[in-house]
C-alpha positions in Angstrom: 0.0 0.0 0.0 1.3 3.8 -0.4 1.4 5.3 2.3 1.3 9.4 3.1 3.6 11.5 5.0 2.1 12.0 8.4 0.1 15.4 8.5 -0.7 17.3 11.8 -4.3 18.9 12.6 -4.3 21.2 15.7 -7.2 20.8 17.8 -9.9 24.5 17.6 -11.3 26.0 20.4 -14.6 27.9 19.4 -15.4 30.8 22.1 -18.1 31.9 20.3 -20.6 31.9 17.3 -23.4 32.1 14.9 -24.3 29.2 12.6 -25.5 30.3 9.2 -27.3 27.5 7.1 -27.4 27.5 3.6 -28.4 24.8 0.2 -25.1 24.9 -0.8 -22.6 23.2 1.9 -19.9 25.4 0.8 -21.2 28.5 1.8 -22.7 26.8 5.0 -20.7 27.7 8.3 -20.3 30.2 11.2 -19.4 33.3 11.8 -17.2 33.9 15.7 -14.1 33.5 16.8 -11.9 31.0 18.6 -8.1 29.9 18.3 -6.3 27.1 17.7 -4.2 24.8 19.6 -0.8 22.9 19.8 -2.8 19.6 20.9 -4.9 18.0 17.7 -4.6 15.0 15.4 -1.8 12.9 13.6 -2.9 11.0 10.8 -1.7 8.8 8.4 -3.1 7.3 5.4 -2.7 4.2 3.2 -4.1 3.6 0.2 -4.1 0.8 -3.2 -6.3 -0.4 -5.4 -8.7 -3.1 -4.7 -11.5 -4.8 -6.5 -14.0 -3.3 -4.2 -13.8 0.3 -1.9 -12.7 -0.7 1.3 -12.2 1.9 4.1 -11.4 2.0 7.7 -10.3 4.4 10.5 -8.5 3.8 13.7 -8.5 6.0 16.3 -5.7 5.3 18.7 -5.2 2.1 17.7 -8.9 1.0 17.9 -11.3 0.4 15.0 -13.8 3.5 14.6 -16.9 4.7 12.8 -15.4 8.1 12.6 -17.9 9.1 10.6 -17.3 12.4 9.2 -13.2 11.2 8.7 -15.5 8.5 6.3 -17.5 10.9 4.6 -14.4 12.6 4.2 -12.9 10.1 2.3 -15.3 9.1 0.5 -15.8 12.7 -0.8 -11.9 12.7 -2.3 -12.6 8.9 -3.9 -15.6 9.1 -5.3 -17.0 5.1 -6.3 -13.0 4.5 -7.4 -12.1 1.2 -5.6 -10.0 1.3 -3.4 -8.6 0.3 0.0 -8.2 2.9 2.3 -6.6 2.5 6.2 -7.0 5.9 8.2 -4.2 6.0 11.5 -5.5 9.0 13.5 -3.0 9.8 17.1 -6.0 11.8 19.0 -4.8 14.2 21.8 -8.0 14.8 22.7 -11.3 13.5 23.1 -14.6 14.0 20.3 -17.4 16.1 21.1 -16.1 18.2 23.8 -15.9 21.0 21.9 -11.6 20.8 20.5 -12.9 20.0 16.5 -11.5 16.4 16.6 -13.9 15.6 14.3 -12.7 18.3 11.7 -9.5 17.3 12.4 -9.7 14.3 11.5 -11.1 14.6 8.6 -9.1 17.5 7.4 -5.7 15.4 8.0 -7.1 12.5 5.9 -8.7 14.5 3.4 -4.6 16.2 3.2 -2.6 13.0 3.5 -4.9 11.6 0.9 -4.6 14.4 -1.4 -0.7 13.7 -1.3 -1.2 10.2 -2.9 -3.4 11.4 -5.0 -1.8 14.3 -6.3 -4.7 16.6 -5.6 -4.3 20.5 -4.3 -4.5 21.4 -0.8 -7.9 23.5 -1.2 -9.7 20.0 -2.6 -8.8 18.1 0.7 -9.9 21.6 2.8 -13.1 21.5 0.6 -13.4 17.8 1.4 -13.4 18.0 5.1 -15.3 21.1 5.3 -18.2 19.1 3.6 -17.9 16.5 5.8 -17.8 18.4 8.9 -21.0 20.3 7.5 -22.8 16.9 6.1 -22.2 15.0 9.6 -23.2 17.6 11.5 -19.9 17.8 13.5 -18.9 21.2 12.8 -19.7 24.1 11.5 -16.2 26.7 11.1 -13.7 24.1 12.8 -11.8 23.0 9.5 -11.2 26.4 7.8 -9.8 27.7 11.3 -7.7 24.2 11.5 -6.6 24.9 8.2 -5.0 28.6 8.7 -4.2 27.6 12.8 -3.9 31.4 14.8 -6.0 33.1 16.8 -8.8 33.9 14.2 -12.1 36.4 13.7 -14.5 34.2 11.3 -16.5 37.2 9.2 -18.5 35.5 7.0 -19.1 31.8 7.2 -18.0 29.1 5.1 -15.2 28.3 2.5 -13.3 31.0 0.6 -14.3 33.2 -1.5 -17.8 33.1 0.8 -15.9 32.4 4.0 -13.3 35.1 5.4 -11.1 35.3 8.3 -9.3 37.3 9.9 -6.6 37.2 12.5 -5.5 38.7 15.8 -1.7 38.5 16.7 -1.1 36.9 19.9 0.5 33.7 21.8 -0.8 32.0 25.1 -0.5 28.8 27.2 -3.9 27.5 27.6 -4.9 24.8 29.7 -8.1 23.0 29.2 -10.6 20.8 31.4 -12.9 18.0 31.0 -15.3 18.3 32.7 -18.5 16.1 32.0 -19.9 14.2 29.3 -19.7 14.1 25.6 -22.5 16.4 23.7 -23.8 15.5 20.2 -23.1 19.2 18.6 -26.2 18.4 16.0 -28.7 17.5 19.0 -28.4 21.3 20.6 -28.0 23.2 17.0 -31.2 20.8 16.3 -32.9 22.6 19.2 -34.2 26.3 16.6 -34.8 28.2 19.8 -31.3 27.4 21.3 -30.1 28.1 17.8 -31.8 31.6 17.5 -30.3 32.4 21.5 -26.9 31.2 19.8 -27.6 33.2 16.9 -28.4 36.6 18.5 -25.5 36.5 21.3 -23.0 34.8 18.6 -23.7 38.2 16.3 -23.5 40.5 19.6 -19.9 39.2 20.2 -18.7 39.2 17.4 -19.7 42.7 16.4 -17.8 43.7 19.8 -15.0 41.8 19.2 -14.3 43.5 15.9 -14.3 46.8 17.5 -11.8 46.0 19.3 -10.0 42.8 18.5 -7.6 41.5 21.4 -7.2 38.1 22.8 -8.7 39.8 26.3 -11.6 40.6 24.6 -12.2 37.0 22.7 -12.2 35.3 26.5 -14.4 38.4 28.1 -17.0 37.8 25.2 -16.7 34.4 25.0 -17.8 33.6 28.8 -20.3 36.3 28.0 -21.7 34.5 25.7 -21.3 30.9 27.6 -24.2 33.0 30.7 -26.3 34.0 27.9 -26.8 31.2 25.9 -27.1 29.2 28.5 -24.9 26.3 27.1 -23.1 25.7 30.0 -23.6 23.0 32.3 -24.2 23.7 36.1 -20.5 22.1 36.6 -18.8 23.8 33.3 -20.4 27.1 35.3 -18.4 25.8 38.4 -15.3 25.3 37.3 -14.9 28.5 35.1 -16.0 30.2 38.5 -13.5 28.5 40.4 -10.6 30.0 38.3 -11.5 33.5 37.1 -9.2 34.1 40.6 -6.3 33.4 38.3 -6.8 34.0 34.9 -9.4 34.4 32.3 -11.8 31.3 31.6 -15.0 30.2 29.3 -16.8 27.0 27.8 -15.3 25.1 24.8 -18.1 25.8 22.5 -20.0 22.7 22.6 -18.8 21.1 24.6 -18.4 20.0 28.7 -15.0 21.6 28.5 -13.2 24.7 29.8 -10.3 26.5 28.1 -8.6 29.1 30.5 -5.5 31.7 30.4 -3.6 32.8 33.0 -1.7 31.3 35.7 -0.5 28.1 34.0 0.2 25.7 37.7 -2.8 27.3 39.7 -5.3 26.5 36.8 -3.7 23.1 36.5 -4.2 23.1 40.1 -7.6 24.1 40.7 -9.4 22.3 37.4 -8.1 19.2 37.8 -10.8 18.8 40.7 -13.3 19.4 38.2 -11.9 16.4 35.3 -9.0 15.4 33.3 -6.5 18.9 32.6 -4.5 19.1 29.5 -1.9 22.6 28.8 -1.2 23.7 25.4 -0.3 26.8 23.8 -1.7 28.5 20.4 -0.7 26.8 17.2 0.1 29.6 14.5 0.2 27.3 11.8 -2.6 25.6 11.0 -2.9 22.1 9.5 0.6 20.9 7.9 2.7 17.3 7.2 4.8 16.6 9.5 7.2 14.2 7.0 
């Protein structure tokens, strides 16, 4: 089988944001902000001809249904036969709110595209449609892509889609808190989506008057109290911190992203569920061979 360099998706923290629905996928999205991180998928793909298409993914080692990695795939072969393995290294865990499902998707979508001498924007496409189609995400991959601390405008891919970025650099640490939540079940919900909606446009009007990574986290755990998103215990634990730093809700998920004092947030969220510390990655999605 061929196999593809190893390509590295970082993990995307959404603080806030508006989902905007439309018939064509493409221009289908969100508009907010958020940042990536230096946590986030390896993945490696292998691929040969076979009489019949054959695809699997393993996540850490174990067999998965990885669904919108599939539909990913499926999207760059079309009904060619052939055998596809997907090896994904996950730092962190699905549907808590990192874009491991993007991520996933995006890095196969790119590691494939190597072997099959496609262009960078056709695996971006790819995922993005996959992400959309699945349900899974709405602006992870295109922030994945670019990596940075970045201002979604308008929703969607290029030339709909534009983003922006504000310069900065920060150790974050994040914090599991409770249980998984299916992202399509609460965007499902058209009165949570319309609360989302109004407070997603609210921030990020704010934030673009006046762009700094201070801001992003103020507006962002504004938006976590008036959305009411957050879980009694995500509530808790961003609470139990804002005595050292700046903290919100992973948006969605039963996760909390926080800046500030490195060791005491360490400290004080690992009471509340498993901690992890990263830092902003600048880069965005890239091989790694």
């Amino acid at each position: 089988m061929e196999e593809s360099p190893r390509v590295f998706v970082p993990a995307h923290i959404t603080a806030f944001f508006d989902p905007h629905y439309d018939s064509d996928p493409l221009k289908t999205g969100s508009r907010g902000a958020g940042f990536s991180i230096t946590l986030g998928s390896k993945v490696k793909v292998y691929l040969r001809r076979s009489r019949e298409q054959d695809i699997e993914v393993f996540i850490n080692g174990k067999r998965s249904k990885a669904i919108t990695t599939l539909t990913a795939i499926r999207n760059m072969i079309g009904k060619e036969h052939y055998k596809v393995r997907v090896e994904i290294e996950q730092d962190l865990p699905t549907s808590q709110g990192f874009g491991m499902s993007g991520a996933g998707a995006l890095g196969a979508s790119l590691a494939l595209s190597k072997l099959m001498g496609l262009d960078r924007l056709t695996a971006i496409k790819n995922a993005h449609l996959a992400d959309v189609m699945c349900g899974t995400g709405l602006g992870d991959v295109i922030s994945q892509a670019f990596g940075g601390i970045e201002i979604r405008r308008s929703p969607g891919l290029p030339p709909w889609g534009l983003i922006e970025h504000i310069p900065g650099d920060f150790e974050v640490v994040v914090c599991i808190v409770g249980r998984e939540i299916d992202t399509r079940k609460v965007l499902g919900d058209e009165r949570v989506r319309r609360r989302i909606s109004k407070y997603g446009k609210y921030c990020l009007s704010s934030l673009i008057d006046n762009p700094s990574v201070e801001r992003l986290f103020d507006l962002s755990r504004e938006f976590m109290r008036s959305t009411d998103l957050a879980s009694k215990e995500v509530e808790r634990a961003v609470d139990a911190v804002s005595i050292f730093g700046k903290a919100s809700m992973c948006m969605i998920g039963n996760s909390v992203f926080a800046i500030g004092d490195p060791d005491k947030l360490m400290e004080v969220l690992s009471n509340f569920g498993k901690v992890y510390r990263a830092r902003v990655d600048p880069e965005g999605a890239r091989f790694l061979d």
